[in-house]
Phi, psi and omega in degrees: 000138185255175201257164192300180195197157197253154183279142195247343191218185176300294212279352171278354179287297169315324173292320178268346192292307172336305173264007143311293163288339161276341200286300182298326161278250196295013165254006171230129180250097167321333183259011162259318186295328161243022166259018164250002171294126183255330186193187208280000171275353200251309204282322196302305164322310202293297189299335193260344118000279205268000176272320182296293192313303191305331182292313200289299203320287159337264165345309174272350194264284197299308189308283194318307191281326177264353155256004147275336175267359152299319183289348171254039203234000000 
């Protein structure tokens, strides 16, 4: 897991939010990933998968958005 960093500007928030959401949604194709769930321990992985992305996506979304608005205080 990499460690959070703090944003220096308007336009690196954009940047990361960007490859955040591309790195988890698109390069990733969830519906070839579940047409390979076979049974209920396949699915169970999957969901806790895509619950584990989102938190990060959360998390680095949340780090990024209160230290900009630290820096403008």
């Amino acid at each position: 897991m990499r460690a959070f960093h703090k944003v220096s500007e308007p336009a690196e928030f954009g940047r990361r939010k960007k490859e955040i959401f591309l790195h988890y949604f698109y390069l990733i194709d969830l519906r070839q990933m579940a047409q390979k769930v076979d049974s209920i321990e396949s699915s169970r992985r999957l969901m806790y998968w895509i619950q584990d992305s989102l938190n990060l996506i959360y998390k680095e979304m949340l780090v990024s958005v209160t230290t900009g608005i630290w820096k403008k205080c």
